[in-house]
N, C-alpha and C positions, 0 to 999 in steps of 0.2 A: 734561466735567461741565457739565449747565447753570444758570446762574446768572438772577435779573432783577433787573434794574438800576433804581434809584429817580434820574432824572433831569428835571433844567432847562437847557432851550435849549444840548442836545446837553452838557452839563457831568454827571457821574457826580455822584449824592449820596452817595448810597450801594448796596454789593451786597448780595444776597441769596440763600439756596440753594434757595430756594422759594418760587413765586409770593404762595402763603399770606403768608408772611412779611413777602414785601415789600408787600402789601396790608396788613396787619395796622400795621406801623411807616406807612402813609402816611397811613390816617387815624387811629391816635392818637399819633404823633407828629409828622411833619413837619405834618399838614395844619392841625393845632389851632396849631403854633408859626411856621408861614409863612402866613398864610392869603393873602395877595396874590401868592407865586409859583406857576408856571404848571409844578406836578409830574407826572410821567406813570410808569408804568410800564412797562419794554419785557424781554423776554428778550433775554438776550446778543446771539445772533445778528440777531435784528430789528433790535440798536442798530448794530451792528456795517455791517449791511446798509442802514442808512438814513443815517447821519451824514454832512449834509454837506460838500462842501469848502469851503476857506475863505481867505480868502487873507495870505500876513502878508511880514513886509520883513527878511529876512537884518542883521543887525547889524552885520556884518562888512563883505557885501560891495555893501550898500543894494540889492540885486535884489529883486523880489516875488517868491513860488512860494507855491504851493498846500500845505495840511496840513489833517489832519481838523480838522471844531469841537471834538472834545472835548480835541484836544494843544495848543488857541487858550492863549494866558497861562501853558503849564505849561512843566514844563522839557523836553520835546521839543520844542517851538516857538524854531528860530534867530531871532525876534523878539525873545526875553527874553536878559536878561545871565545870568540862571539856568545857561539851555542851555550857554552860550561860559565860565560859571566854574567848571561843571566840570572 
């Protein structure tokens, strides 16, 4: 199914089932209530196919390794206590 994606600096805002849609919420909503962030609109696939890597530091075992921008701060990133307190 395709989906697009209402995002900032590789971080998901929100999904959408139709580009419609997500144009529709970007200018009357996000755009009137963030006006200084830098929002874009992408289909799944193009986010998918563009995100880049990024680099973050294991908690556990202090090594660095690579993960997409958009898993940066969430709890797929071994950088967070989040990830290690599941």
């Amino acid at each position: 199914m395709m989906y697009y994606i209402i995002t900032e600096s590789w971080h998901i805002v929100k999904k959408y089932d139709t580009e419609k849609g997500a144009k529709t919420a970007l200018t009357r909503k996000y755009a009137k209530n963030y006006p200084d962030h830098q929002l874009r609109i992408l289909s799944a696939a193009d986010f998918r196919a563009q995100v880049p890597m990024v680099e973050t530091i294991n908690l556990m075992s202090g090594k660095k390794l690579m993960i997409r921008a958009d898993e940066k701060g969430g709890c797929t990133d071994p950088g967070t206590e989040t990830y290690w307190s599941m």
